[in-house]
C-alpha positions as CSV (number, residue, x, y, z in Angstrom):
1,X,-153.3,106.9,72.6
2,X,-155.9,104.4,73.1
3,X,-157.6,103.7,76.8
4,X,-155.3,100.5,77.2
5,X,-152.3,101.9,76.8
6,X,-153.1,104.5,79.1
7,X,-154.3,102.1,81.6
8,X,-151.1,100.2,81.4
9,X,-149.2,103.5,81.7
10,X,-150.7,103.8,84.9
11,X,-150.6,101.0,86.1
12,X,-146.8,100.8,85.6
13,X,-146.4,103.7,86.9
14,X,-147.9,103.1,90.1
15,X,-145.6,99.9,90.5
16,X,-142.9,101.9,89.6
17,X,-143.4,104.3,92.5
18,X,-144.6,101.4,95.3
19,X,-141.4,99.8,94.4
20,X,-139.0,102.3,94.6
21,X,-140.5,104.5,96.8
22,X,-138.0,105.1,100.4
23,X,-138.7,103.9,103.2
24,X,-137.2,106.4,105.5
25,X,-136.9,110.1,105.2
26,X,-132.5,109.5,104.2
27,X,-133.8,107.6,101.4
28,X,-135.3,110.9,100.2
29,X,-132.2,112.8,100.5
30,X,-130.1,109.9,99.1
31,X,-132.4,110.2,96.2
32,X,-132.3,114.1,95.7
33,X,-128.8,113.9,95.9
34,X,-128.0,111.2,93.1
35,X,-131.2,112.9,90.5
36,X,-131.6,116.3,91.4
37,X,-129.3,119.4,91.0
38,X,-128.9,120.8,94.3
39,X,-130.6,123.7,95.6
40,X,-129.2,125.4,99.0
41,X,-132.3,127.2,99.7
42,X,-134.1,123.8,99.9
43,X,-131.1,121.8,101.5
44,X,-130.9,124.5,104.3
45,X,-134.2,124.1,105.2
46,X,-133.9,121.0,105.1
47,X,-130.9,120.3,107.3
48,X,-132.5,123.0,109.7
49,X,-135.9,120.7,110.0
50,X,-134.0,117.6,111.1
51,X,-132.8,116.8,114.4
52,X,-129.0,116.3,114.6
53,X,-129.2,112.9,115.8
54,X,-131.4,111.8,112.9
55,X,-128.5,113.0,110.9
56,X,-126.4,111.2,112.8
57,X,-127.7,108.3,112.5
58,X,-127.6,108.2,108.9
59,X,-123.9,109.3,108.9
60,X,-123.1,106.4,111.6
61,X,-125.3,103.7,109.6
62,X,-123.0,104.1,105.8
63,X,-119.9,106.9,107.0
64,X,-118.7,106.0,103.3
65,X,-121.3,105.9,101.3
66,X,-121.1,108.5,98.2
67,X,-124.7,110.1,98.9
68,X,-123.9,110.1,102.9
69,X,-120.5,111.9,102.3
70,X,-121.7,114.8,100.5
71,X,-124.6,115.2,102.8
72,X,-122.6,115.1,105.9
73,X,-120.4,117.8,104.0
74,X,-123.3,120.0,103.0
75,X,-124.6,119.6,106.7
76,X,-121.3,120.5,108.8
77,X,-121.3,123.4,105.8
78,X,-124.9,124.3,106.4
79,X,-125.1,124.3,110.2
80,X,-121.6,125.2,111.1
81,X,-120.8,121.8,113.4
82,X,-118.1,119.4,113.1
83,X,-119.0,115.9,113.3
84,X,-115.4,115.0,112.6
């Protein structure tokens, strides 16, 4: 590969990331949740570092989203609460 290339690779890269990159920590989950196969080790500790009203208010901001769903499930699953 010559230097260019790899320069551009980087570059684009580095766009890539700035551009997409979320801007708050739901953004994250959202994220995990649509790419990555879920792991309930790391989901637990997860739900069990947040505060329940940061939760909340990602559940109150987009109740039907797709993404928000199944983390409100895997939360009330998780924790044991009822948000119904």
């Amino acid at each position: 590969m010559c230097e260019d290339n790899r320069r551009h690779q980087a570059r684009g890269a580095h766009r890539f990331v700035a551009l997409t990159a979320p801007k708050e920590w739901f953004g994250h989950l959202r994220f995990a949740l649509r790419y990555e196969p879920l792991d309930a080790g790391v989901w637990n500790a997860v739900v069990h570092a947040l505060e329940p009203n940061e939760m909340e208010r990602w559940m109150r901001e987009d109740p039907t989203g797709r993404f928000t769903r199944r983390a409100w499930y895997l939360y009330e699953a998780s924790t044991g609460e009822d948000w119904a």
